[in-house]
SERO-4910 file (N, C-alpha, C, O; in steps of 0.05 Angstrom, whole numbers):
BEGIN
 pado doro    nc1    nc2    nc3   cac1   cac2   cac3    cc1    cc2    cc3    oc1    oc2    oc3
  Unk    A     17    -24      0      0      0      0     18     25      0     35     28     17
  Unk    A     13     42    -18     33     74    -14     19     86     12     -4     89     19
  Unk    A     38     91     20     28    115     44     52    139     27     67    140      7
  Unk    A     41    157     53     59    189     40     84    186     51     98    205     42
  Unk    A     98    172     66    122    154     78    138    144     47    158    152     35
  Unk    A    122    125     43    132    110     15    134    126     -7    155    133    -17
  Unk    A    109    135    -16    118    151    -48    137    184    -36    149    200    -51
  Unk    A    135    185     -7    161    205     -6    191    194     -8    209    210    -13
  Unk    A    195    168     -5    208    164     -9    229    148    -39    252    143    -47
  Unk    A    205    146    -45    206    128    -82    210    161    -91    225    160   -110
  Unk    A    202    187    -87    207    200    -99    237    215    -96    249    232   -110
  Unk    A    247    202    -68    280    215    -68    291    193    -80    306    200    -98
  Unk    A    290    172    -78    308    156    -92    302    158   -119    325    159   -129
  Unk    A    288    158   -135    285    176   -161    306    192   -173    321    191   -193
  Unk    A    299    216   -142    310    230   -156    332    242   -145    339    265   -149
  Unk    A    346    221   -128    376    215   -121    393    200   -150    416    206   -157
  Unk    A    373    178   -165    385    173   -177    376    172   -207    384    152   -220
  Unk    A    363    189   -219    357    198   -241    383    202   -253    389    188   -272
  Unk    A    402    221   -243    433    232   -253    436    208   -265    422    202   -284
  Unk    A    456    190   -253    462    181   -257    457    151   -273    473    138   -286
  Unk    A    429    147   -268    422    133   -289    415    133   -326    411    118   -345
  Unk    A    420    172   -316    414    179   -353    448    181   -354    448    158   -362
  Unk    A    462    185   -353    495    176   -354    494    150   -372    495    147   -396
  Unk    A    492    131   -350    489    109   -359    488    100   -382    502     87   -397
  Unk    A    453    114   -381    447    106   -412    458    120   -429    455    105   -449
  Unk    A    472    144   -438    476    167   -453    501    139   -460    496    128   -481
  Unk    A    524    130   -444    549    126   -442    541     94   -456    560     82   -467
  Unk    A    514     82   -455    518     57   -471    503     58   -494    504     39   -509
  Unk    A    491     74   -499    480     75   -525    511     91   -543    513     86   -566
  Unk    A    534    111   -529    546    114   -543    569     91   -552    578     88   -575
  Unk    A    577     74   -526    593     48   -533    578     29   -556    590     14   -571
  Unk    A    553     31   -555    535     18   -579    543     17   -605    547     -2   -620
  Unk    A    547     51   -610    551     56   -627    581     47   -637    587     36   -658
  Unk    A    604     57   -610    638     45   -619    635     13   -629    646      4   -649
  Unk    A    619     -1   -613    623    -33   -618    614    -38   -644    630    -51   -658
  Unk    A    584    -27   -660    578    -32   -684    593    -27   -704    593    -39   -726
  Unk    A    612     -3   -697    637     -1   -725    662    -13   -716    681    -12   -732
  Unk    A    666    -24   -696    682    -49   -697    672    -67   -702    690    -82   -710
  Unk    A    653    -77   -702    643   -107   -708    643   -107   -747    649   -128   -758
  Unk    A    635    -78   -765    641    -69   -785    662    -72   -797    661    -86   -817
  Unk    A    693    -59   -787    720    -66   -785    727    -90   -784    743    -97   -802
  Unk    A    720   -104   -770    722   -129   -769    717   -152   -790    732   -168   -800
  Unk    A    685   -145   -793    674   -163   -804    689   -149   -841    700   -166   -856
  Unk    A    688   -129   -848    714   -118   -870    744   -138   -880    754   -148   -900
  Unk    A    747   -136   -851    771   -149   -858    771   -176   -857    789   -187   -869
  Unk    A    756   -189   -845    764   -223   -852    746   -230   -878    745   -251   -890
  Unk    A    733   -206   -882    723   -216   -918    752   -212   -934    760   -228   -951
  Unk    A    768   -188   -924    785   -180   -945    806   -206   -946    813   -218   -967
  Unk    A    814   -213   -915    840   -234   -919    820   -263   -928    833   -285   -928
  Unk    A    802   -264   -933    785   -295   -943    793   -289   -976    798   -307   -992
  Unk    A    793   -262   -983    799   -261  -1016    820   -270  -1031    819   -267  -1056
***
């Protein structure tokens, strides 16, 4: 059951950790992006040395 105890408190931890959870995501959607043009690079080159 929420009391004003609980959603006072679901609302600091929120927004204790909102920061840092959009970090997070900002920082793996951009490694997303490094890994897919290495996996690119990659996949480039063992076509090139199969030729």
């Amino acid at each position: 059951m929420l009391t004003p105890e609980n959603i006072q408190m679901w609302i600091n931890l929120i927004g204790n950790s909102g920061f840092p959870i959009a970090i997070t995501i900002y920082l793996f959607v951009r490694f997303e992006k490094k890994m897919e043009n290495l996996e690119t690079v990659i996949i480039r080159r063992l076509n090139k040395n199969e030729e």
